[in-house]
N, C-alpha and C positions, 0 to 999 in steps of 0.2 A: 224500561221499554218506551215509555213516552220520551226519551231525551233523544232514544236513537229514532223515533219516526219525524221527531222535530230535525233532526240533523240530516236526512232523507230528503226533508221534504229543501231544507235551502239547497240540499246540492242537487234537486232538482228545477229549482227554478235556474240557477245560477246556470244550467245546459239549458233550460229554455232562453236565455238572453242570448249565449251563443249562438243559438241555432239562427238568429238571425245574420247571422257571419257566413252562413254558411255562401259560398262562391264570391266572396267581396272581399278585395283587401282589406286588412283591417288599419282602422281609421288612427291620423296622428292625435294626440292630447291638443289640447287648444292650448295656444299661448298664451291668451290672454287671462285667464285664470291662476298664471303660477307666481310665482314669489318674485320671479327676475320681472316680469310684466309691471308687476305690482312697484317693487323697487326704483324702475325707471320712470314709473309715471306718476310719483310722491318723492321728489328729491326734498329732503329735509331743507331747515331754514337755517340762513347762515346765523354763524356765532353774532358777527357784526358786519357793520356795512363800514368800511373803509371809506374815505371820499377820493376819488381820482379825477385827477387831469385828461383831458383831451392829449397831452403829452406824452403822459405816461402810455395811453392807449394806443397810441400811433407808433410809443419806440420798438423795434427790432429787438432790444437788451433786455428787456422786461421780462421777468419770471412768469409773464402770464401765460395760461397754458396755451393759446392761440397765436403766443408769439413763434420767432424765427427758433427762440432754445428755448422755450417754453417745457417744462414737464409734463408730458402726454401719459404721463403712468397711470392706471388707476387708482385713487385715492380717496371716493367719497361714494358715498349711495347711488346707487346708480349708474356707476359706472361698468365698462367692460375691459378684461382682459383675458388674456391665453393659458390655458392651461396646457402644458406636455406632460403626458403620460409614457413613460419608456419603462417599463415593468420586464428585468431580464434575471428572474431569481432562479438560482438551480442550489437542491441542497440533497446532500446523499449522508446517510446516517446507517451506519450497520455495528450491531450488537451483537454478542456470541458470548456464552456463559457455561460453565462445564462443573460441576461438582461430583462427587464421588466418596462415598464414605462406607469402611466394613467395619464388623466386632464383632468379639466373641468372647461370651465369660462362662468361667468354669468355676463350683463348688463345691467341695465334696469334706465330708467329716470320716476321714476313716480310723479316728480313735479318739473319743474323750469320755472321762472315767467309768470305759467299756461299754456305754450307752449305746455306741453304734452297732456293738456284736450281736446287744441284746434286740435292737431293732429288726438287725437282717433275719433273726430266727424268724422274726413274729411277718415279717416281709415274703411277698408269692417267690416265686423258687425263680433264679436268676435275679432278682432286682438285690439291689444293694446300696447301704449308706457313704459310701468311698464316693461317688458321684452324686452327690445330692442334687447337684443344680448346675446346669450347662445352657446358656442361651448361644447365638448368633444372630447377627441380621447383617443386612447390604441395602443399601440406596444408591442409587444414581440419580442424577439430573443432567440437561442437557437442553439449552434454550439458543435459538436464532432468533435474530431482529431486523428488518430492514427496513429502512426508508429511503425513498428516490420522488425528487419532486423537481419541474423543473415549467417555469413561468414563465413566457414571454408575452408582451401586450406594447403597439406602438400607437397612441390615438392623439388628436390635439382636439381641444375644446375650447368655445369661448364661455366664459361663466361670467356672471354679473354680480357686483358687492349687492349685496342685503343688508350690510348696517354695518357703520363703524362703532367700534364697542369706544367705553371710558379711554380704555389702554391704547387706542390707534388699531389698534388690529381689526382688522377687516372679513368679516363673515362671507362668502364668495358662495355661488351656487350656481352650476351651469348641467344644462340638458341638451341632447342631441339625438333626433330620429330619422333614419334612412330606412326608406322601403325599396325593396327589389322585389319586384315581384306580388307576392303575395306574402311579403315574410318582412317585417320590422325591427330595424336594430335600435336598441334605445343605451345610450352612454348617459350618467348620471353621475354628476360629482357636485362634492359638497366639503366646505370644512374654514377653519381659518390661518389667514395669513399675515405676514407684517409687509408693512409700507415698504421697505429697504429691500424684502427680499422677493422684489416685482424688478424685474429685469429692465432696462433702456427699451429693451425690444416690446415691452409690457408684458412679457412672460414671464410664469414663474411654474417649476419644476414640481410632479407633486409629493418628492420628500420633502421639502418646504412647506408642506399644509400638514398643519396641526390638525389633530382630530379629523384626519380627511376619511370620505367613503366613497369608493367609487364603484359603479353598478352599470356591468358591460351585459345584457342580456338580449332577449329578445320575444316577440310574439309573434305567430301566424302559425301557417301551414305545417313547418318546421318543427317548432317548438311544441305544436299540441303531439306530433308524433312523437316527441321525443318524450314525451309523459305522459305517465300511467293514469288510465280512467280516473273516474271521479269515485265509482264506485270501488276500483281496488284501491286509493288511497283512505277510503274509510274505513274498508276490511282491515285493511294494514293497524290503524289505530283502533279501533274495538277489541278483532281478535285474540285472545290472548297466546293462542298457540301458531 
């Protein structure tokens, strides 16, 4: 009893924080507290320091990223590139199973060393040893299955590296929130990548991110209609029936 008025009572404070929402767009996360914020404004220290030329800085040909061919790809903390998202999955799966099974068994002694004559005397009037034993049965079964699913999602993102691990592979993490209205769309991706498969364009595809998660949802107006009280989601978990 004491756990569910404890459990009462947070999801009633948790509608008192609400309610100060109530007729106000609801607010973006702040930037400056997230990972990518953090990322760009703590670039690690270099392995070494090279010495360079005035020469070398002024030529055109130079690998440097600021040059005319320079590599602009992402490749260290702090940096940004593009994520595409094009999510077009359809899968249809149907199952059908049919089984069927009869029998019937029959028993009967109607003579061993006159045992049975002597039985049907001492047996009520009609019954008899010739049929000792007769079963039957029947089963059926019969099962349908379907599945139908079908995905589509076109988004692009810019996501920021978080850390280049030992291996070169690159921890990336990028967030995006649009308000209409009074309704918040928030996209969220996360996971890691390789150097090589970061595109000229600095894009990379996200069947290319290992370990990726991406998170297309949303908050406001919308979204609180579209879910159940606070109070029927805790009915739902206590109740047993």
């Amino acid at each position: 009893m004491r756990s569910i008025l404890l459990v009462l009572m947070a999801v009633s404070l948790a509608a008192c924080g609400r309610l100060e929402q109530v007729g106000k767009a609801p607010d973006f996360k702040t930037v400056e507290g997230s990972d990518e914020f953090f990322a760009m404004n703590s670039p690690p220290m270099p392995d070494d320091i090279a010495p360079r030329t005035e020469a070398q800085e002024a030529s055109l040909w130079s690998g440097n990223r600021g040059s005319l061919l320079g590599d602009r790809r992402a490749a260290k903390r702090g940096d940004i590139l593009t994520v595409v998202i094009e999510i077009d999955d359809k899968a249809e799966i149907s199952n059908t199973s049919d089984r069927s099974r009869a029998s019937s068994d029959t028993m009967g002694v109607p003579s061993m060393f006159g045992i049975p004559q002597r039985l049907n005397s001492q047996l009520p009037s009609g019954a008899s040893m010739d049929s000792a034993y007769e079963t039957s049965s029947a089963s059926s079964y019969k099962g349908d299955g379907s599945v139908a699913r079908k995905e589509k999602l076109t988004l692009r993102v810019a996501a920021t590296v978080l850390d280049r691990l030992p291996n070169g592979v690159l921890r990336i993490q990028g967030s995006q929130e649009v308000r209409v209205n009074f309704e918040v769309r928030e996209l969220i991706v996360t996971g890691f990548v390789r150097p090589e498969d970061v595109s000229r364009q600095n894009e990379i595809t996200y069947d290319k991110i290992a370990g990726a998660r991406i998170s297309y949802g949303g908050r406001g107006q919308i979204t609180d209609v579209q879910q159940p009280r606070y109070g029927q989601q805790v009915a739902d978990i206590l109740l047993p029936f």
